[in-house]
Biotite code that builds the C-alpha atoms (Angstrom):
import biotite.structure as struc

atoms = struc.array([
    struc.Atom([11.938, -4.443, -4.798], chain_id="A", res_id=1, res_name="UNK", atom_name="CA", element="C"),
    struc.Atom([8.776, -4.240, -3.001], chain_id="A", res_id=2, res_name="UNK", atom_name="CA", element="C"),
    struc.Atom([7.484, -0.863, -1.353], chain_id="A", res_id=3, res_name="UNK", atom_name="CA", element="C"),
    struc.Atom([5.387, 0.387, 0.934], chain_id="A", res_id=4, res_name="UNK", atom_name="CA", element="C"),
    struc.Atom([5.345, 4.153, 1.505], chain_id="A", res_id=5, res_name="UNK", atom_name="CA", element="C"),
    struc.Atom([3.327, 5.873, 4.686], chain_id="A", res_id=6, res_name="UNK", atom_name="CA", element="C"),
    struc.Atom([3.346, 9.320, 5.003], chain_id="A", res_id=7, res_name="UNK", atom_name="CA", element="C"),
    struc.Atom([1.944, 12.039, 7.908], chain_id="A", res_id=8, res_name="UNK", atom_name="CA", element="C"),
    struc.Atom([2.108, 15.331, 5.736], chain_id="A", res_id=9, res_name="UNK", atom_name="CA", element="C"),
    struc.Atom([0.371, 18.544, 6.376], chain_id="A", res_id=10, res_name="UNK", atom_name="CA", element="C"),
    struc.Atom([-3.455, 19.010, 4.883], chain_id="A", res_id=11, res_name="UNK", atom_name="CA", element="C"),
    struc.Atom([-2.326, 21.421, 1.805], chain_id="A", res_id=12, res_name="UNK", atom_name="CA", element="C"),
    struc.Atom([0.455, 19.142, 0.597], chain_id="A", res_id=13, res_name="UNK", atom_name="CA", element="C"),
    struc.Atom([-1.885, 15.981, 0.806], chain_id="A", res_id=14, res_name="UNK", atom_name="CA", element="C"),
    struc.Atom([-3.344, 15.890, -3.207], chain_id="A", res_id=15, res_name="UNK", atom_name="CA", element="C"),
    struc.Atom([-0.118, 16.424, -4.914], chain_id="A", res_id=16, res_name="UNK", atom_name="CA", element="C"),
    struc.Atom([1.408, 13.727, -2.812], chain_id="A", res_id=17, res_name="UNK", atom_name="CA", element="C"),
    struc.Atom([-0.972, 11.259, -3.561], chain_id="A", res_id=18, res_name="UNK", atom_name="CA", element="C"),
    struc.Atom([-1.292, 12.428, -7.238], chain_id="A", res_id=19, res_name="UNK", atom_name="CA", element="C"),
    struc.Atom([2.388, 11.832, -7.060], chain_id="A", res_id=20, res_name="UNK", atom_name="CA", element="C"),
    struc.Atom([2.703, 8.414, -5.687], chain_id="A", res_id=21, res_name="UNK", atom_name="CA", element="C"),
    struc.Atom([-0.056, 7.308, -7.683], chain_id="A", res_id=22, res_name="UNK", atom_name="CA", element="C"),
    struc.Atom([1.896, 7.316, -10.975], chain_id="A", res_id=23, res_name="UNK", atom_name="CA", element="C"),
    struc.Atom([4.565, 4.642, -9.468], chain_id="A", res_id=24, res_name="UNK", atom_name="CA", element="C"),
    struc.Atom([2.028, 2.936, -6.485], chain_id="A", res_id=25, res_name="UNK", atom_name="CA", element="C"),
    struc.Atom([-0.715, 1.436, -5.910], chain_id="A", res_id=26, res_name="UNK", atom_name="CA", element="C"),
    struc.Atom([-3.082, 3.653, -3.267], chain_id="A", res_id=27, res_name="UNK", atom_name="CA", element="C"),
    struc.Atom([-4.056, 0.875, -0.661], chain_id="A", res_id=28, res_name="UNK", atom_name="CA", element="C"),
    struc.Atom([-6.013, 3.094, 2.232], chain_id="A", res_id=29, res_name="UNK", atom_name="CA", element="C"),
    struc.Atom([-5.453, 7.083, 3.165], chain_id="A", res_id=30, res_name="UNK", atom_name="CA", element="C"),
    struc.Atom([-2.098, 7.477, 3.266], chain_id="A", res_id=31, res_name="UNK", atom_name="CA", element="C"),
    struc.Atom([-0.533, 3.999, 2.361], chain_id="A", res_id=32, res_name="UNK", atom_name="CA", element="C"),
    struc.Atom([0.639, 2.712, -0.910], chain_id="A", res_id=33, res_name="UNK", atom_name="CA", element="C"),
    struc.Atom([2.720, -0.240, -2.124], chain_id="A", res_id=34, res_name="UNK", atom_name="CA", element="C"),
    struc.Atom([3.971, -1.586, -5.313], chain_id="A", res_id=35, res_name="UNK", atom_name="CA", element="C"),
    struc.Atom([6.690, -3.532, -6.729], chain_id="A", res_id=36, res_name="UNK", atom_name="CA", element="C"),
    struc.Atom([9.296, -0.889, -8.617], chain_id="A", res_id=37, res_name="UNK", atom_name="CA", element="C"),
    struc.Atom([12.583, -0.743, -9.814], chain_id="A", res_id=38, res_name="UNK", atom_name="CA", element="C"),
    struc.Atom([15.120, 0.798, -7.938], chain_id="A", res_id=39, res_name="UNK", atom_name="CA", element="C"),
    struc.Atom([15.512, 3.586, -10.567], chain_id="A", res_id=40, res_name="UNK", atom_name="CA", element="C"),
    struc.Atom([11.950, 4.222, -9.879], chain_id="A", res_id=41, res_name="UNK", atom_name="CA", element="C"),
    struc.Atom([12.829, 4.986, -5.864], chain_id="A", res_id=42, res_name="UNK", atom_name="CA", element="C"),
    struc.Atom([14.758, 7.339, -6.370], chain_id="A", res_id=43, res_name="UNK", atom_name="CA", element="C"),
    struc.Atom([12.297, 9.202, -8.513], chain_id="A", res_id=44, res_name="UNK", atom_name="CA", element="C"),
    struc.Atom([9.692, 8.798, -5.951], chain_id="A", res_id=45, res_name="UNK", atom_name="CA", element="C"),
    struc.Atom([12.315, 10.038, -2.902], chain_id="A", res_id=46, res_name="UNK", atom_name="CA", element="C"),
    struc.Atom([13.490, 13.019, -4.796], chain_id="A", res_id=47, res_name="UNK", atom_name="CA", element="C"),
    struc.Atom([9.892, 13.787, -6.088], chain_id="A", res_id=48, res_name="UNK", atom_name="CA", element="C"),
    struc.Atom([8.193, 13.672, -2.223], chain_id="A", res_id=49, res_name="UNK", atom_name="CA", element="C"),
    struc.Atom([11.459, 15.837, -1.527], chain_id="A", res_id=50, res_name="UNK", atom_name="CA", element="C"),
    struc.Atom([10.313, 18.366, -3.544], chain_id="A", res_id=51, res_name="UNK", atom_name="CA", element="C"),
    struc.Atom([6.593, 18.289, -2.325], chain_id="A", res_id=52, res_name="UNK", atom_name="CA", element="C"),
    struc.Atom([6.864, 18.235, 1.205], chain_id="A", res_id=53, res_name="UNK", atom_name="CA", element="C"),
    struc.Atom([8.224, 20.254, 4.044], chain_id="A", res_id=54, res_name="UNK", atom_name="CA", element="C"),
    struc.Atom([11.113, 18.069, 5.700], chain_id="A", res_id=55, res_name="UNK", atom_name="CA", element="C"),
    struc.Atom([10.519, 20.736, 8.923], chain_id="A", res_id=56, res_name="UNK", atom_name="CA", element="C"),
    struc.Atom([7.244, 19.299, 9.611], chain_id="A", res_id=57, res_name="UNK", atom_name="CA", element="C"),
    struc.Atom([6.065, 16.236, 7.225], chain_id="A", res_id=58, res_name="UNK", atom_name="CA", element="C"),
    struc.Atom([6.966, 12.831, 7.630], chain_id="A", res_id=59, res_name="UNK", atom_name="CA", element="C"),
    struc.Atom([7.359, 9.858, 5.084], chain_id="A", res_id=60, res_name="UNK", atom_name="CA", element="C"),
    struc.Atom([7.947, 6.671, 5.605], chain_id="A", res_id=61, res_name="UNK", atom_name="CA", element="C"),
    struc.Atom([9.631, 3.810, 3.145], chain_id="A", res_id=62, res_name="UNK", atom_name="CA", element="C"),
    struc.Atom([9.340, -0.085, 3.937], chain_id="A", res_id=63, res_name="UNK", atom_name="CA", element="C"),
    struc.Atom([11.573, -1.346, 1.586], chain_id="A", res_id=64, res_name="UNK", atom_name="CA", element="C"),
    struc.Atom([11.066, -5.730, 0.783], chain_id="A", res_id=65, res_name="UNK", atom_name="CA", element="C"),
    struc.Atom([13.397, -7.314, -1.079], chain_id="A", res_id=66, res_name="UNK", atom_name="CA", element="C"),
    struc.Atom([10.058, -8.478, -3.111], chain_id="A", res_id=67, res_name="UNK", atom_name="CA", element="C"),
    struc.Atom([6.803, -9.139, -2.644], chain_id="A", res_id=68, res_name="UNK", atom_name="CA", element="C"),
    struc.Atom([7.049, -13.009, -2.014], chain_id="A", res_id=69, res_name="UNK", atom_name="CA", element="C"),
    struc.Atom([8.267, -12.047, 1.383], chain_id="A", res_id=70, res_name="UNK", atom_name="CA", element="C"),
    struc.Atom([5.004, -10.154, 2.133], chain_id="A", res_id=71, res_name="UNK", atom_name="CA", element="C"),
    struc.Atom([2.708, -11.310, 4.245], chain_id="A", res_id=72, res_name="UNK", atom_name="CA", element="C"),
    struc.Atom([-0.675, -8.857, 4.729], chain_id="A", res_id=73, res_name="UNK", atom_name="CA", element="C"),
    struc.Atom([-3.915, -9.981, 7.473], chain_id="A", res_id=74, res_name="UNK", atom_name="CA", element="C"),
    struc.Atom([-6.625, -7.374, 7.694], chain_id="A", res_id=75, res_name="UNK", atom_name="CA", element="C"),
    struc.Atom([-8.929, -7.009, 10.138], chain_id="A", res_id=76, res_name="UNK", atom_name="CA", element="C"),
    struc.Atom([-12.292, -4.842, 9.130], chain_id="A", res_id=77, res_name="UNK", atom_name="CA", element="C"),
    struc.Atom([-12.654, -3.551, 5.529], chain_id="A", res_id=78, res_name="UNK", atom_name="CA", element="C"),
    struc.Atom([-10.140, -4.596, 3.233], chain_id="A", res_id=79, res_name="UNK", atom_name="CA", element="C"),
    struc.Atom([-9.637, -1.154, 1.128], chain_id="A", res_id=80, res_name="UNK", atom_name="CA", element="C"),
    struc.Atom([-8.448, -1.507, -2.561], chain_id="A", res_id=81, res_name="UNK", atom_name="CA", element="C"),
    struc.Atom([-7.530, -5.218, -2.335], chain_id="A", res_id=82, res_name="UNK", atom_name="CA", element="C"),
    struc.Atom([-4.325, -6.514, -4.221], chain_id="A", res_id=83, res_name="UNK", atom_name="CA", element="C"),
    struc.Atom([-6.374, -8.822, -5.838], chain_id="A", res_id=84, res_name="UNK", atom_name="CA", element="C"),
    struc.Atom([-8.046, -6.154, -7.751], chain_id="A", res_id=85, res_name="UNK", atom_name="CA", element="C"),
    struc.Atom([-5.157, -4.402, -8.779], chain_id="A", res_id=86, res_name="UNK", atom_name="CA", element="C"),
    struc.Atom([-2.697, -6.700, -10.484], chain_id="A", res_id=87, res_name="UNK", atom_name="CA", element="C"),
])
């Protein structure tokens, strides 16, 4: 499966989030990262945000592709951390 997680979390919670995500994703800008994972490995990563973040006022979001032949990415501006350069 493909995955593309987006989050909105409060400023203290921020670094060990993204310290987090970073050992199953790739970081593509701020608060966006994608990678292809097994489905064992979501779980990990839902239970593990669970822990870090506050429900009450945080918000994550999972965009979950079958794979990543179906994805399809245009960029306007700067290109941050291009795919290219990561696989």
């Amino acid at each position: 499966m493909f995955v593309i997680v987006v989050y909105d979390i409060e400023q203290e919670r921020v670094n060990n989030v993204n310290k987090f995500l970073k050992r199953f994703l790739n970081w593509r800008q701020n608060s966006v990262f994608e990678g292809k994972i097994q489905e064992s490995q979501f779980e990990k990563i839902k239970s593990g945000i669970k822990e870090l973040i506050d429900e009450n006022t945080d918000s994550v979001y999972f965009y979950i592709l079958p794979s990543d032949k179906y994805l399809s990415i245009e960029v306007l501006g700067i290109e941050r951390n291009p795919r290219e350069n990561i696989l």
